[in-house]
C-alpha positions, 0 to 999 in steps of 0.5 A: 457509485454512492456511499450505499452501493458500496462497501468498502474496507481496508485489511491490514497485513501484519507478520511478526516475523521481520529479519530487521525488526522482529515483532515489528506490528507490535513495537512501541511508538508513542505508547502504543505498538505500532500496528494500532497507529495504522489501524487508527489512522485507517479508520479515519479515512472518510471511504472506509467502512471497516478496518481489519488486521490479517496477520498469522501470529496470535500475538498480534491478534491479542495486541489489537484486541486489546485496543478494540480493534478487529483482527482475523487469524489468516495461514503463515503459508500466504506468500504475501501480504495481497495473499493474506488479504485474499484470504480473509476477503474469501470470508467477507460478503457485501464487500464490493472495495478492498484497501491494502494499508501496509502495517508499518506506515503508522504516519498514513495520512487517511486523506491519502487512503481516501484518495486512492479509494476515491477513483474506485468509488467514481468509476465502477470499471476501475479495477485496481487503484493505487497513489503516486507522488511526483519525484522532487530529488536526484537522489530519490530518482536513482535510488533502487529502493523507490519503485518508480512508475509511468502513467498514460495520459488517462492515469492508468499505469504503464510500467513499474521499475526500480530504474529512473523511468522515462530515460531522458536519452539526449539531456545529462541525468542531472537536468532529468528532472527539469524536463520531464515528469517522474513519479514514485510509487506509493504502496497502497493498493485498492482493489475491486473485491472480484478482482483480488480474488482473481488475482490471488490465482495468478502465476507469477510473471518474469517482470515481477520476478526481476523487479521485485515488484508484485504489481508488475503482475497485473500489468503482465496478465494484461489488466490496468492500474489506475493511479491517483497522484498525491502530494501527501507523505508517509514513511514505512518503518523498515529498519531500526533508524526509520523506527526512532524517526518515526518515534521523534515524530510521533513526539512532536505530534504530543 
């Protein structure tokens, strides 16, 4: 598919409201509140053609007005950031690809935005793109709080769990690694503009429900996620120390 068939942007959700750090889009990370990093990063991403912010708080629409940006007001009912998205995508035409860019990832690499668009543009039957990193560390394999996936030997996603995937049955947990090959999931989403809107409709399924894990309703209706592997990090910005990490970093980078 070339460059002029498709249009392609990345909607960035952004909710003020956040238990561990409220006002999270908006707190201060080299100068700037954190949801311009993302915005910034994403429109340097070679695939993307627009980048907008969705978000149901008026200060963050002031916030990224004031650096330039673009930002849609979307209803504080959405259950979830891929609701928001859907919400503003209903208003957009001529969009054929739509990037979720999760708003507290301020080190996003666009390299690894561009990969996960990249299968999209390449193959007109994929319908939902996604990245995976493989699992270098113990620690990381049993850790619950990092979704792990199973791919097929054509990319596309098996299962998404928060449990070590596969269970090496006959070799001890600690030689897990040497044998076989474990994947993390990375959360950017890429989604064919027909297909997200379908999928905003879709019930709830009790996979999901029991993982946590809202990709997993894809897989339980029955459609494909494609995954691109990468080797590049981010670091989402969840708790008060991720926040003065993320900042130590950004000072290096001055």
């Amino acid at each position: 598919m070339s460059a002029l068939a498709t249009r392609t942007v990345a909607i960035i959700p952004a909710r003020y409201g956040s238990t561990r750090l409220p006002g999270k889009p908006l707190l201060e990370i080299g100068g700037k509140p954190m949801i311009q990093h993302v915005v910034e990063r994403a429109s340097q991403a070679m695939l993307v053609e627009r980048v907008l912010v969705a978000t149901d708080d008026q200060r963050i629409v002031d916030a990224v007005h004031g650096f330039g940006g673009e930002a849609v007001m979307t209803s504080p009912d959405c259950r979830s950031g891929t609701d928001r998205i859907a919400e503003v995508v209903r208003s957009l035409s001529g969009v054929d690809i739509v990037v979720n860019v999760q708003g507290d990832e301020p080190l996003i690499p666009p390299t690894m935005i561009d990969a996960a668009v990249k299968p999209l543009w390449e193959d007109p039957l994929i319908l939902v793109g996604t990245l995976v990193r493989r699992i270098a560390r113990t620690e990381e394999l049993n850790d619950p709080a990092v979704p792990k996936v199973a791919l097929d030997r054509n990319g596309r996603c098996l299962f998404f769990t928060r449990s070590p995937i596969p269970h090496g049955r006959d070799i001890p947990q600690e030689a897990w690694l040497d044998h076989h090959t474990y994947y993390r999931h990375i959360g950017i989403y890429v989604f064919r503009r027909s297909f997200l809107l379908r999928y905003a409709l879709l019930e709830q399924t009790p996979l999901e429900r029991a993982e946590q894990l809202e990709q997993l309703r894809i897989l339980e209706h029955g459609y494909s996620i494609h995954a691109a592997v990468t080797e590049e990090e981010s670091m989402a910005v969840d708790t008060p120390a991720d926040l003065e990490r993320v900042r130590r970093i950004m000072e290096s980078l001055l």
